[in-house]
N, C-alpha and C positions, 0 to 999 in steps of 0.2 A: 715372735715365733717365726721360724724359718719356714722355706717354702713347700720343703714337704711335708714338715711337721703340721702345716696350719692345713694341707689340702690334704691327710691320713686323718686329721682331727675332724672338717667338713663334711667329709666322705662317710665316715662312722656315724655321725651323729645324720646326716640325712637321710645314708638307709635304714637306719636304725629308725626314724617316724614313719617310713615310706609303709616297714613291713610291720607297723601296727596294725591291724584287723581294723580297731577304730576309727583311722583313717582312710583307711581303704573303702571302708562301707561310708563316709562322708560324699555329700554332696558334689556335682562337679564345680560349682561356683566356689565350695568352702574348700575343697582340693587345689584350687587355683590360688587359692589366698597363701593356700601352705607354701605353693611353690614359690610363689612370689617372697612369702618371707624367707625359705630356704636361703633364696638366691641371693636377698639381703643380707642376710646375716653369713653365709658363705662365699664369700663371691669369687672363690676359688671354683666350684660346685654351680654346674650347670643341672638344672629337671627338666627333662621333655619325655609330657607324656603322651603315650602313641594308642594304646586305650587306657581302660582304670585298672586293666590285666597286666600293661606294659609297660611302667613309666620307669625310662633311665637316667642316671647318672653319671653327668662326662664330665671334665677339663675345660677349663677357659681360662682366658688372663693370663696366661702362663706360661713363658718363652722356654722352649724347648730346651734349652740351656740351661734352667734350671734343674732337669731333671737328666743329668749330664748325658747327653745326647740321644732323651730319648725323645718321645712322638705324642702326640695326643691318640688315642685309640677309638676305633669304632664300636658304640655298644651295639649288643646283640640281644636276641629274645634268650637265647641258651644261660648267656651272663655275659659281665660286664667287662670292656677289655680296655682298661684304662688307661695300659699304658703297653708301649710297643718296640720292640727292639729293633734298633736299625738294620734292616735285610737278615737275621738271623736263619742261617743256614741248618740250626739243630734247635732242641727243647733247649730253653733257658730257665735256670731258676730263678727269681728278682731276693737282690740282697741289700738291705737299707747299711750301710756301713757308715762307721763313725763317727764321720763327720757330716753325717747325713746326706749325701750323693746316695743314687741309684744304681746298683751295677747288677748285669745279668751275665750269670755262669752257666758254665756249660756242666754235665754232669760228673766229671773229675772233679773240676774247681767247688765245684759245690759240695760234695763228699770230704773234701781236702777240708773246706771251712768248715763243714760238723765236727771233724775229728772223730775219735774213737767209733760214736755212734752213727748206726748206718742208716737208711732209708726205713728196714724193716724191724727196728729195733732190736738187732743183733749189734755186739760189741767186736769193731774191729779194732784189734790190737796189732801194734805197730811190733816188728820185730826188726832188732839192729846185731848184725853179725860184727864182732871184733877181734881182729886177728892180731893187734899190737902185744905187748908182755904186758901191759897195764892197763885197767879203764876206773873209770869213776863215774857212775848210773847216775844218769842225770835223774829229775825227780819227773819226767814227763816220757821215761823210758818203761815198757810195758815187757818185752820179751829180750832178754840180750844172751845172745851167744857167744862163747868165746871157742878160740878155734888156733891152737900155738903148740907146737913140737916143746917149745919152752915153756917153764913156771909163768903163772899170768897172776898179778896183782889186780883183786876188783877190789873197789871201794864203795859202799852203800851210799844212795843222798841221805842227808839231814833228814830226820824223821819232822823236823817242825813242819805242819801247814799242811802234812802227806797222811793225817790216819784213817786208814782203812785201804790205803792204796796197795793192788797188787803187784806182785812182781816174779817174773820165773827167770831162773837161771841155769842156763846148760851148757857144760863142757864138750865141745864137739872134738877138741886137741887133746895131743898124747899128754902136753903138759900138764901139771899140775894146777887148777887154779886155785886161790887162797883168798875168800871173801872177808873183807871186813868190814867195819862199823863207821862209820862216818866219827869223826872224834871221840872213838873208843864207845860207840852208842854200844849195847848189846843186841846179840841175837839169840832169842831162845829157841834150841835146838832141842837134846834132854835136859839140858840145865843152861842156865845164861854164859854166854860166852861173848865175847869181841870178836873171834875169827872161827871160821870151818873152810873144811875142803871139799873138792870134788873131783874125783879121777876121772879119768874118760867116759862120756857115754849118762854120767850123772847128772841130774837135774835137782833144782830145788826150787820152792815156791813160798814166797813171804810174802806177809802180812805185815802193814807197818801199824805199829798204835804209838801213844803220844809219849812212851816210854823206851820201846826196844821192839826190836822185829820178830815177830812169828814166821819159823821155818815148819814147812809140812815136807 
């Protein structure tokens, strides 16, 4: 087990006995027994208890380097601060990434890694303006505008692996643009078709299912 993995695993399973009632109403000698096996059986996981109200949970054994450049933390009565950003200058959010390193975002970077969804469980959708004569919608594209004095060729993604996925489209140019179906997929509009259009000022919004596109 890796080094964060085994002290997320320590940590969970320590406070998880600590905030047992059961334990807490134990003796202070049978309390000392816990700790002691805690620290046994975790040796990631340090207990020190300051009364039977306060007992924390820190970090030991464990080169800073492991935890790519972060710090041991000082616990507090409020809670517990495990782990600590080097001189961070703003709020950091902490991100366990892939390969299991530690990194701390700022709150761009953090929002950038949820994607779509926000803090407040609002969906922000991404809008991409295209002024080319051509595009092809990628399948992670949410709002696309096109915007050309000339005819503009869009082309749908593969409906595979996308259903239920929304999508809006709007003509901001005088051109004509001319939607189609990813390898003759269909879109049903009043009846199934391969292609529609849209003149100036026009929008449309689909729905993909595992057959053909719903246009509203």
């Amino acid at each position: 087990m890796n080094t964060i993995n085994r002290f997320v695993t320590g940590f969970i399973v320590a406070a998880s006995l600590l905030c047992v009632p059961e334990v807490r109403a134990q003796t202070a000698a049978n309390r000392s027994t816990l700790y002691t096996q805690i620290d046994t059986l975790f040796p990631d996981v340090s207990v020190t208890q300051i009364s039977p109200a306060d007992v924390r949970l820190s970090l030991k054994n464990i080169a800073a380097s492991s935890y790519n450049g972060l710090t041991d933390g000082t616990p507090t009565m409020v809670g517990l601060s495990l782990l600590t950003a080097a001189n961070p200058s703003a709020v950091r959010f902490m991100r366990i990434n892939a390969d299991n390193s530690v990194s701390f975002l700022d709150a761009a970077s953090f929002l950038a890694a949820l994607g779509p969804i926000t803090l407040d469980g609002t969906v922000r959708l991404t809008v991409l303006t295209n002024t080319a004569t051509s595009y092809t919608i990628l399948a992670t594209d949410n709002i696309v505008t096109l915007n050309n004095a000339a005819s503009v060729a869009v082309v749908l993604p593969p409906l595979a692996g996308i259903t239920g996925k929304p999508l809006r489209i709007k003509n901001l140019g005088s051109g004509l643009v001319t939607i189609t179906g990813n390898a003759a997929e269909t879109i049903f509009t009043f009846s199934a078709v391969t292609s529609f259009s849209l003149q100036q000022g026009e929008s449309v919004d689909l729905t993909a299912t595992s057959a053909y596109w719903i246009a509203q």
